[in-house]
LUMTORVEX-363010 format. One record per residue: z, y, x of N, C-alpha, C in turn. Coordinates in steps of 0.2 Angstrom, whole numbers. Example, Ala and Ser with C-alpha at 12.3 -4.5 7.8 and 13.67 -1.06 7.14 Angstrom:
BEGIN
{{39,-28,66},{39,-22,62},{39,-16,66}}
{{35,-11,64},{36,-5,68},{39,0,64}}
***
This chain:
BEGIN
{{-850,12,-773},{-844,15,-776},{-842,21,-772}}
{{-839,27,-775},{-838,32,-772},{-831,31,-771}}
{{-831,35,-764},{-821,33,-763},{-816,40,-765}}
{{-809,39,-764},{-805,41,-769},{-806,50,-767}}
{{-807,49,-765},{-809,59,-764},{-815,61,-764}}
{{-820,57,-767},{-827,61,-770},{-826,62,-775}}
{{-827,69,-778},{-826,74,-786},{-833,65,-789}}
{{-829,67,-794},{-834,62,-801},{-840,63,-802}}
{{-846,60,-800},{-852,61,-805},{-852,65,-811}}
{{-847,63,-814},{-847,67,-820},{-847,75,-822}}
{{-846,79,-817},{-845,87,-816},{-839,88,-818}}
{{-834,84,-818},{-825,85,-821},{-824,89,-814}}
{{-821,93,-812},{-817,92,-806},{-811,87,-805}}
{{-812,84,-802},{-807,78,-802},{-810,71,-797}}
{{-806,68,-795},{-811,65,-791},{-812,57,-796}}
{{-817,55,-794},{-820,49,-796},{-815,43,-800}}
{{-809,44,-792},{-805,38,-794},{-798,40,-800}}
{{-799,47,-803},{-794,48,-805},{-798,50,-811}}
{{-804,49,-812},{-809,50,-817},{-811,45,-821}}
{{-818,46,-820},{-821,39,-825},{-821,34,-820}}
{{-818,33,-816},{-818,27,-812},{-811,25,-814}}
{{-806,27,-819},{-800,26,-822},{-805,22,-829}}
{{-808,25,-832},{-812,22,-837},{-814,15,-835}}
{{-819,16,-829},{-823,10,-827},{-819,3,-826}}
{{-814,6,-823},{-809,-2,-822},{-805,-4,-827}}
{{-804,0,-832},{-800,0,-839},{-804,-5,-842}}
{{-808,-2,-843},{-813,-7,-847},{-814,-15,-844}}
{{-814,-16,-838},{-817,-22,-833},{-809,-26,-832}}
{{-802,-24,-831},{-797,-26,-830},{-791,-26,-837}}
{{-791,-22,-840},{-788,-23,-847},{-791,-23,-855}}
{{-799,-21,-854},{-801,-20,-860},{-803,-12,-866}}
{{-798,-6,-861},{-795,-3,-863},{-802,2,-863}}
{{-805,6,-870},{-809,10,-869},{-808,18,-869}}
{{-812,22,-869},{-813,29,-869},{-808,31,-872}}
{{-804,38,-872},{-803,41,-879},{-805,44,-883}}
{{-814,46,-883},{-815,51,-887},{-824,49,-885}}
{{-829,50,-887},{-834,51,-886},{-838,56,-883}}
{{-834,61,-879},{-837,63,-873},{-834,61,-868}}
{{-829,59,-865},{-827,53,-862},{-830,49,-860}}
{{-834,44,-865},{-836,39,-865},{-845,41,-862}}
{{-846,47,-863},{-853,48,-862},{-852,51,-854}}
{{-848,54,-852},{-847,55,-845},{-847,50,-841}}
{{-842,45,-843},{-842,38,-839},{-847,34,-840}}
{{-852,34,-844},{-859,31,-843},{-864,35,-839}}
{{-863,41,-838},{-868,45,-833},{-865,42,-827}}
{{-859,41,-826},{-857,40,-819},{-858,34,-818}}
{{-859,31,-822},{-860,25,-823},{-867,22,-821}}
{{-872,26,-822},{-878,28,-821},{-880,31,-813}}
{{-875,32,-814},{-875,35,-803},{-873,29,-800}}
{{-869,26,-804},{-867,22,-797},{-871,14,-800}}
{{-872,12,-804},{-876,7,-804},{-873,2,-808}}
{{-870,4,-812},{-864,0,-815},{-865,-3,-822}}
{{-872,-7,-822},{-874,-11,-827},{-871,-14,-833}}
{{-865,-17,-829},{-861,-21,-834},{-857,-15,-839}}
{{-856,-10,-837},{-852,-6,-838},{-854,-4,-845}}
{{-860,1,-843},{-865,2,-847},{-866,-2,-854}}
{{-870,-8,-853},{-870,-14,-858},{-865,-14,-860}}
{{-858,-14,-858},{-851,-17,-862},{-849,-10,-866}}
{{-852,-5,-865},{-850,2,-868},{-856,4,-874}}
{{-863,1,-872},{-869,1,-877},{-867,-4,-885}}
{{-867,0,-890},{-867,-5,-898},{-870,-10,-898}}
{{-869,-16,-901},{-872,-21,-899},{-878,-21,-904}}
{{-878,-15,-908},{-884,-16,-913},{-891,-13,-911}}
{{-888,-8,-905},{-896,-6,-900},{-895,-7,-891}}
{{-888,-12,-892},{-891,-11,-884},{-896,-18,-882}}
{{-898,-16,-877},{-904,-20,-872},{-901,-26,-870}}
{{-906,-32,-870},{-904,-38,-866},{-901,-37,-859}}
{{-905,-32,-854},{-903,-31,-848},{-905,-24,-848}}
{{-902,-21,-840},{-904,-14,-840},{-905,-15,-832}}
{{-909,-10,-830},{-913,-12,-824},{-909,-6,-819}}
{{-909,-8,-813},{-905,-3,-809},{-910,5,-807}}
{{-907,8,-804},{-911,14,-803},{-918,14,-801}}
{{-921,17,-801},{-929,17,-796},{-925,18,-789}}
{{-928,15,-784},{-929,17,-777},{-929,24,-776}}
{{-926,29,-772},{-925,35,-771},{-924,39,-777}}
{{-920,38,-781},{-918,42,-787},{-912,44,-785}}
{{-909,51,-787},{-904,53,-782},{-904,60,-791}}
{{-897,56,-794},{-893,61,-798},{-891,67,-796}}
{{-892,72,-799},{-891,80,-798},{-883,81,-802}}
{{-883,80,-807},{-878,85,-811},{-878,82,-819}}
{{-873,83,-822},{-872,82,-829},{-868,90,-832}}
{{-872,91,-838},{-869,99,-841},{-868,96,-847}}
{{-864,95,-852},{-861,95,-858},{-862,99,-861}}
{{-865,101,-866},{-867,109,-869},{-862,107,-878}}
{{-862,99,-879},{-857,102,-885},{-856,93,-885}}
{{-848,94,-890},{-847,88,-891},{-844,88,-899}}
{{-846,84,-903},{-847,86,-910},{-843,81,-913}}
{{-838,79,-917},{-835,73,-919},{-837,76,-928}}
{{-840,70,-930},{-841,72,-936},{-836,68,-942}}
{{-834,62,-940},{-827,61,-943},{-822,56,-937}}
{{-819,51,-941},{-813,47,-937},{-819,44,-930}}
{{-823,41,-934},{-826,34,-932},{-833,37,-929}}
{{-837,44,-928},{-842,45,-929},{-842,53,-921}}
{{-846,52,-919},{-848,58,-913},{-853,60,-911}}
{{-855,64,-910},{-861,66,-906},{-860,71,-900}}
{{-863,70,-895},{-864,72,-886},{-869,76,-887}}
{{-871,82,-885},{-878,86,-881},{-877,87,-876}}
{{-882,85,-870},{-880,85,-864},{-887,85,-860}}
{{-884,89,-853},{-892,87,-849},{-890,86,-843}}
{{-894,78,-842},{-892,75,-835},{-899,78,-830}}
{{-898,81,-823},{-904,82,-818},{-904,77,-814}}
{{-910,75,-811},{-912,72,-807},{-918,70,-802}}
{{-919,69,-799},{-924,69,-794},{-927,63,-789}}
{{-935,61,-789},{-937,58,-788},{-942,58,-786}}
{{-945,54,-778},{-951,59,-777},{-952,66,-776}}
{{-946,69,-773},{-948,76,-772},{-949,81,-778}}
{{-948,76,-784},{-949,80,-793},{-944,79,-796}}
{{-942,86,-798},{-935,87,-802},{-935,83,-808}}
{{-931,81,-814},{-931,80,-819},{-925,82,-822}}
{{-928,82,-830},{-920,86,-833},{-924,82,-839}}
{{-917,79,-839},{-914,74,-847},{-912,78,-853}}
{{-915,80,-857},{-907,82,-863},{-909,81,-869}}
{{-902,77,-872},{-902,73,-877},{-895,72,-882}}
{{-896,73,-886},{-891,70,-891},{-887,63,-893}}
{{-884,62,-887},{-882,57,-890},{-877,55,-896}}
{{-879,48,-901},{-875,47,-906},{-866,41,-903}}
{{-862,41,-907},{-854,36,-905},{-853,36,-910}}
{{-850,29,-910},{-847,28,-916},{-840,23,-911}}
{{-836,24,-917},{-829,19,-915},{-829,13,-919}}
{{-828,9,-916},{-825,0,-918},{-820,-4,-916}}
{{-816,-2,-920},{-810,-9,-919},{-806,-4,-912}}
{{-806,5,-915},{-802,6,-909},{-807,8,-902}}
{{-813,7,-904},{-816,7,-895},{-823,11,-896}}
{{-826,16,-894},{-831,21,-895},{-836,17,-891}}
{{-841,17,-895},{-848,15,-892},{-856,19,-893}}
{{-859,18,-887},{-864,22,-888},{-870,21,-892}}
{{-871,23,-896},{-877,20,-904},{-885,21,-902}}
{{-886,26,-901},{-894,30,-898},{-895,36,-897}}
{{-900,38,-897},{-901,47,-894},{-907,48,-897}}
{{-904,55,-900},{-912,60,-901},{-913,64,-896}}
{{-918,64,-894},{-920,69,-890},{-923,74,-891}}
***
C-alpha cells in the first residue's frame, strides 16, 4: 500500500490516501461506491498497481466479471494512466477511453481501451472494454 503522501496511481494530483485510496476503503468499510464512472475507472487502475484483487472483483458487473484475478507478473512496474475522455451516455450508463503504460522485462507497453459502466442500485460498475 502506498503511504499518505505518495500522489495516487491514478495521475490525480492528490495523494493516494485522499484519493482512490478514499474509494478503496469506502467500498471495504461502508459499502459506499464511486460517484461517477471515471472515478470508478481511476480506482481500478490503482487498484491494479497496488494488487487490490478484492477490490477490483467487488467493483467488476457480476455478468462479466472473472471467478478469480491473478496478481501482477513478477517485475511489472505501472507507468502512468491518461484519461483521454469520459463519456456518460445517460443516468445509468458510461464510458472511459484511457491509456494505462507499463513495463516489463525491460519492454514498455501501452494499453488503451474503451471502457464500458453501468450503474446499479446506486453503485457504478465495470461491464467490459473495447479495445
Amino acid at each position: 500500500m502506498t503511504s499518505n503522501s505518495n500522489p495516487c496511481p491514478c495521475g490525480r494530483p492528490r495523494p493516494y490516501e485522499a484519493c482512490c485510496g478514499l474509494l478503496h476503503r469506502a467500498l471495504a468499510d461502508s459499502g459506499q461506491g464511486a460517484p461517477d464512472a471515471e472515478a470508478l475507472m481511476r480506482s481500478r487502475y490503482s487498484a491494479y498497481v497496488l494488487e487490490l484483487q478484492d477490490y477490483l472483483l467487488a467493483t467488476w458487473h457480476v455478468s462479466t466479471r472473472p471467478a478469480q484475478l491473478e496478481g501482477n507478473e513478477h517485475g511489472l512496474k505501472w507507468l502512468g494512466l491518461e484519461v483521454k475522455q469520459h463519456k456518460v451516455q445517460d443516468a445509468d450508463h458510461a464510458t472511459v477511453e484511457f491509456i494505462a503504460r507499463s513495463k516489463l522485462g525491460g519492454r514498455a507497453h501501452r494499453m488503451h481501451e474503451v471502457s464500458r459502466f453501468v450503474r446499479e442500485n446506486g453503485f457504478w460498475f465495470y461491464l467490459d472494454a473495447q479495445t
